[in-house]
N, C-alpha and C positions, 0 to 999 in steps of 0.2 A: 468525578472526572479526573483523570489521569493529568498530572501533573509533569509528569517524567518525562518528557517529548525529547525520544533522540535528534540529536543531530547528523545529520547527512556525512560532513565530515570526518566525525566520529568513526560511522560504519562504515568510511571509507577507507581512513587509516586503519581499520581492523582486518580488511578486508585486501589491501593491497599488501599487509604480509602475511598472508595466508598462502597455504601450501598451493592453492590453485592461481593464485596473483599472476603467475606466469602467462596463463592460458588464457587470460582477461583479455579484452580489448576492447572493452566498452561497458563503462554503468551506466543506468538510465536510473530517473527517480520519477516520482510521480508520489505532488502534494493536495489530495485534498482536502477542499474546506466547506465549511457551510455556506451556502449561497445567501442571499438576502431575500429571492426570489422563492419559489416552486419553478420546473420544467415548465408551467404552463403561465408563469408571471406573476401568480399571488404571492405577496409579500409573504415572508417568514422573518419571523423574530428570532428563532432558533430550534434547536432538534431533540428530542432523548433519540440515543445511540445505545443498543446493545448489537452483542455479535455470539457464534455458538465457537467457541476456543476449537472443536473438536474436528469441524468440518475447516478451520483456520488452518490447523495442522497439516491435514490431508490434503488443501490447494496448494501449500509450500511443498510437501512431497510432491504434488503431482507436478507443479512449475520445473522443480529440480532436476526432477527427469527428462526433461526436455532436451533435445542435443542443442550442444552447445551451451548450455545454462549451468555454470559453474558458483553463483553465488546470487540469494536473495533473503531479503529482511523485510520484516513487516512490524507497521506499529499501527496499531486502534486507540482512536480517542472514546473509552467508552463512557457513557453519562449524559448528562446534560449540558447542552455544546449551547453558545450562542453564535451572532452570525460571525465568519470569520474565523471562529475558532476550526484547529486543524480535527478532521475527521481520519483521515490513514497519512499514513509516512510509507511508501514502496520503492525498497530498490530491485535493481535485478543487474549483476553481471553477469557477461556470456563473452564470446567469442567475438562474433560477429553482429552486425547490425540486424541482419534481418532476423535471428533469431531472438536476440535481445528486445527489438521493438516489441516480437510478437510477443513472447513469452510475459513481457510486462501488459501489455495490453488485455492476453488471455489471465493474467492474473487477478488485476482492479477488474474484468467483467465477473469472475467464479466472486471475490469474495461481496462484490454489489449484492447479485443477482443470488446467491446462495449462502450467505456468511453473516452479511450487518443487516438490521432488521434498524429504519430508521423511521421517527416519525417525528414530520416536520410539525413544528408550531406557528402557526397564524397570528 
């Protein structure tokens, strides 16, 4: 398990002098963690987490391209998680709101749904 867990603020100061800083007008973040539960209410003790780097790459290119989407960073916790421990770090700046919300939302669904490969433990 990844130790190294950026900081939001971090990628924020790196990120507000950057050449696109100007065109910002909004980050969004988005922390998740291990639940305690399953979707369905069975308890979980915790999770192995792995994810494919390859197809990671190609949702940040595809996110990037999105109008209005000027800045996005992604962190995996990958290993053996217990409950609580953080599973993604997701920022996204953009322009405006509605792009931004979407662009973050379409991003945590691509790498769920196509990217981390989780299995919860009972």
């Amino acid at each position: 398990m990844s130790k190294d867990i950026p900081q939001y603020e971090t990628w924020l100061e790196e990120l507000k002098s950057s050449p696109d800083a100007a065109r910002i007008g909004m980050y969004l973040m988005h922390n998740g963690v291990v639940r305690g539960t399953t979707r369905g209410g069975e308890p979980v003790t915790g999770m192995d987490l792995t994810y494919d780097k390859a197809r990671l790459e190609s949702i940040l290119e595809e996110i990037k391209q999105r109008p209005g989407i000027y800045a996005v960073k992604i962190w995996i916790n990958e290993g053996s998680l217990a409950v609580g421990d953080d599973i993604m770090r997701v920022l996204v700046g953009g322009d405006i709101r509605e792009n931004v919300f979407g662009a973050l939302q379409e991003m945590v669904r691509l790498v769920k749904t196509e990217c981390v490969k989780e299995r919860e433990i009972g």
